[in-house]
N, C-alpha and C positions, 0 to 999 in steps of 0.2 A: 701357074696353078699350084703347083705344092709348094710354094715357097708362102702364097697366103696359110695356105694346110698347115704348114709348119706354123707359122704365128697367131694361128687361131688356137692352137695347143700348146703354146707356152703361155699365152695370154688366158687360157682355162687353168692352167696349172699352177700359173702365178696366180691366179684368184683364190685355185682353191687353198693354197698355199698359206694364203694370209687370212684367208677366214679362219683358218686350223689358228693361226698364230696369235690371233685378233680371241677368241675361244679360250683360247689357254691362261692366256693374258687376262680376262676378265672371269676365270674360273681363281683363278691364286688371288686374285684381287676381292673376290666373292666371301673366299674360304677364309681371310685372313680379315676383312670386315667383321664376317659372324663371328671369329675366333672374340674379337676385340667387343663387340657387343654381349657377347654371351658373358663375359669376364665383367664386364659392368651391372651386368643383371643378377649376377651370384652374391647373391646378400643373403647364405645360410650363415647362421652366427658359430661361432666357434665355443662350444660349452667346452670351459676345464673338467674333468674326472675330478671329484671329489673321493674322497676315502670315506665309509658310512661311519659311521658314530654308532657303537654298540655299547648297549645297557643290561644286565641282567634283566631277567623276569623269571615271578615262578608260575610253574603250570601244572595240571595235575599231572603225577607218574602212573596211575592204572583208576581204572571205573571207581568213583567215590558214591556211594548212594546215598540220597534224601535223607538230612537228620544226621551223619555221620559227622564224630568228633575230628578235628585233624590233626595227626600228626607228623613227625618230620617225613618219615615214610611215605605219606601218599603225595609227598608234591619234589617237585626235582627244580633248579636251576637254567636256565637257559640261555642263550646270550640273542637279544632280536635285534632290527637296526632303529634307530632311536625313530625315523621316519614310519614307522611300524607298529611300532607298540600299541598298548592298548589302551586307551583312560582309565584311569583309575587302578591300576594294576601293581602289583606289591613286591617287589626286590629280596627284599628278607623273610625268609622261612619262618625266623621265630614270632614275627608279624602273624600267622598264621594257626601256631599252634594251639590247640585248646577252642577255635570257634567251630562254627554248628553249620551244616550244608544246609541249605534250603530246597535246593533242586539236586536232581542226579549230575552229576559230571561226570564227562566223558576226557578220556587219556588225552592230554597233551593242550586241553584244557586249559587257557589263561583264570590263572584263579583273581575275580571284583571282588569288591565287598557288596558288590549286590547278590553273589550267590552265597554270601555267607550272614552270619548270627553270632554275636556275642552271645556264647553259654550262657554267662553273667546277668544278665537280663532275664531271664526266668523269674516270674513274680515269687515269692516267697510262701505264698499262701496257695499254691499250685500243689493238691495232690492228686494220686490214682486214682481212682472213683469204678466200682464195679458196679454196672444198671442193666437191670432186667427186667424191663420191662419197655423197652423199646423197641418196635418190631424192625428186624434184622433183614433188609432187601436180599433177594436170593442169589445175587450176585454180591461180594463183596468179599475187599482184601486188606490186611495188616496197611497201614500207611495210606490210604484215603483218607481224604478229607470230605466232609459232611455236614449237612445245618442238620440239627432237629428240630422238627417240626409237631403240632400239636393241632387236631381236626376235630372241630364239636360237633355235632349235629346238627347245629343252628343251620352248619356249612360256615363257620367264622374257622378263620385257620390263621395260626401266628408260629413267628418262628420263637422259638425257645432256645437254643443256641447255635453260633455261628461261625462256621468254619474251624469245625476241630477236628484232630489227626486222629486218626483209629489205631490206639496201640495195640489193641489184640481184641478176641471176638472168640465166643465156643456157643455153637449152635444145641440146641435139643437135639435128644434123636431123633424122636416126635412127632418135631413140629420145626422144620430149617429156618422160620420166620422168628422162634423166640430162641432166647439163650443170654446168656453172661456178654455184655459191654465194655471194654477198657477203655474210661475217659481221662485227662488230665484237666479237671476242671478247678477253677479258680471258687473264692467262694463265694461270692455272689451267683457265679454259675449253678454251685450245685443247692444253693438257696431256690432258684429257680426251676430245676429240676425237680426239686421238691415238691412245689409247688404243681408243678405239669403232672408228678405223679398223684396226689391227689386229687387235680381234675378229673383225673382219665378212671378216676373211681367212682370220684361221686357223680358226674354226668356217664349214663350208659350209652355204649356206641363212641364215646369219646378214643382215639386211638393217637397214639406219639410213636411217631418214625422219622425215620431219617432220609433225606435226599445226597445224592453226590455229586460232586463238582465236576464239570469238563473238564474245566483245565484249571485247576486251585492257582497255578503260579500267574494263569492272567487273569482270572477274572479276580473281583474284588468281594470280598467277605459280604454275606447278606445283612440287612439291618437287623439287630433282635427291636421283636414292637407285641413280643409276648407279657400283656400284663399280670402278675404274679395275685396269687389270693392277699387280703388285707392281712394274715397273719403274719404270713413271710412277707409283705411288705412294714409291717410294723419290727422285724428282724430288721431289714435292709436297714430303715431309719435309725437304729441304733446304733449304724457304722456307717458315719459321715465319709468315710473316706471308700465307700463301696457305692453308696447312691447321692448322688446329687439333691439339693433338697429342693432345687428347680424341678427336677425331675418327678417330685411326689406327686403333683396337682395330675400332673398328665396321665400319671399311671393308673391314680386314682379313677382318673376322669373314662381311662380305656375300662378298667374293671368294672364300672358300672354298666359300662355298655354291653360288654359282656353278659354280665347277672342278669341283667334285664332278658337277654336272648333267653338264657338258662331258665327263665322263670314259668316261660311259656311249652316248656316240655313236660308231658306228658307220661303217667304210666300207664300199665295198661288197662286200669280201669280208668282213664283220662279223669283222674285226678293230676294237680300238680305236682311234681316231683321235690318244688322248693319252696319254701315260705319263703317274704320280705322281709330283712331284716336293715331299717336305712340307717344304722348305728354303723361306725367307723374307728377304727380305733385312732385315738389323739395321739397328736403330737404336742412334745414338752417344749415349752416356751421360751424364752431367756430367761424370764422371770423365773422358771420351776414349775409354774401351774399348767395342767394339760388342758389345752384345746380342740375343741372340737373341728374338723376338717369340714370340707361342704360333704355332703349328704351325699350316700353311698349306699347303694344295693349289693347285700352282700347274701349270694347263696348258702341255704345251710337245708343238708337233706331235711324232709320230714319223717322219712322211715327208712328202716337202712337196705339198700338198693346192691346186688350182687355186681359185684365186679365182672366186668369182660371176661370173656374166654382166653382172649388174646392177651392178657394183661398179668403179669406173676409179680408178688411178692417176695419180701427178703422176709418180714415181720417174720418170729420163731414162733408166734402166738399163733398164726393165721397157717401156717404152713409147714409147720415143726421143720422145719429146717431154714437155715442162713447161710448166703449167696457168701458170709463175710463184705458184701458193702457196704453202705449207711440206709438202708433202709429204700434203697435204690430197688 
């Protein structure tokens, strides 16, 4: 009896023996397959280190504000990695000196030529212009940009000009909505100003103000589709190189539409305010001889009609004293 005892426990012992061994065997046999699989499946690539490739650039050295000249002082050197850079961006300072901000810039600031302006570029016939007779928004700062605008009483409303810079501004004491204007208007511009100021006389209730831009640098300049009186448009046509002479028919063509509105106001004893006049002034031909244009309604007071409250003079005649403008 114990001698089966005994062989029943070597023969458990021997089994477990070799399951242990049989276990161990197919564990190193296991670990050394995956080892051998995983090593086939490692297809991460090996990138070389490259060294970067540095370039100068310039950018601004401190706050540059709107309209500011540059010089070597506001912009400093850099060195970025060539993977980095910026399009269109300028390496040499002297590239730089002498042109015009468009926008504010801020320090450290990659300077484009998209924030900048060739000085050089200023039309020639650009001067100061002082106008007073623009009513002045109750908000309003040096360096805004602005259309003027021009309101008949028809309710017909045109711009007069578009997107220009406020170089300075002096309210009444008064009255905060009038006061002295600084424009830099070209001269067709200030041909048309002319012109708006003499509307906003002879039609009453007529009034010329100005709106401001959200954002000047994204939005895009308004259309001017203000048609000028035949006076100063018989000015314009003597400077081919200020009006287009494609341009006359149309302008013509808005001015009458205009008159025609103008014709139908009333004083207050609802008389008319304007006679018909459908005379136009001619334009000179190649030949020399002056031509007649198509037919044209052209307001001319019948009696003379008091100016706006809201509306000032420069004339010394009218008001004994001068703004120093042009009659702005």
């Amino acid at each position: 009896m114990s001698i089966i005892r005994q062989r029943r426990k070597n023969l458990m012992l021997s089994g477990f023996l070799g399951f242990m061994l049989a276990a161990l065997i197919l564990t190193v046999v296991g670990f050394v397959f995956r080892q051998s699989i995983a090593e086939k499946l490692d297809l991460t690539p090996v990138v070389a280190i490259e060294e970067p490739v540095m370039l100068p650039s310039i950018v601004a050295a401190r706050p540059i504000e709107k309209g500011s000249m540059l010089d070597a002082n506001d912009m400093v050197t850099i060195m970025v990695d060539e993977r980095c850079k910026v399009a269109d961006h300028f390496s040499d300072v002297s590239e730089l000196v002498g042109k015009k901000t468009i926008i504010n810039i801020d320090p450290n600031m990659p300077m484009t030529s998209a924030l900048l302006i060739d000085d050089t570029l200023i039309e020639k016939d650009l001067r100061l212009y002082e106008v007073s007779f623009v009513e002045l928004p109750y908000t309003l700062t040096v360096g805004e940009t602005i259309d003027i605008r021009i309101a008949f009483p028809t309710g017909q409303e045109y711009v007069v000009l578009s997107k220009k810079l406020i170089e300075g501004f002096e309210r009444r004491v008064n009255n905060v909505h009038q006061g002295l204007l600084n424009l830099a208007l070209e001269e067709e511009e200030a041909l048309r100003m002319s012109s708006a100021l003499v509307d906003s006389y002879i039609a009453e209730g007529a009034r010329v103000y100005m709106v401001k831009y959200v954002d000047p640098d994204q939005q895009e300049a308004a259309e001017v589709n203000y048609p000028v009186n035949e006076h100063v448009l018989h000015l314009l046509q003597e400077n081919p190189n200020i009006l287009e002479s494609s341009d006359v028919g149309a302008m013509l063509q808005a001015r009458g539409v205009l008159n025609s509105a103008m014709v139908t106001l009333l004083d207050e004893n609802d008389h008319p305010i304007y006679k018909v006049d459908m005379t136009t002034p001619g334009m000179t031909a190649g030949n020399g001889t002056a031509e007649q244009e198509e037919a044209d309604i052209e307001a001319v007071p019948e009696a003379e009609v008091a100016p706006p409250a809201t509306n000032t003079t420069t004339n010394t005649s009218t008001t004994g004293e001068s703004t120093g403008g042009i009659g702005f």
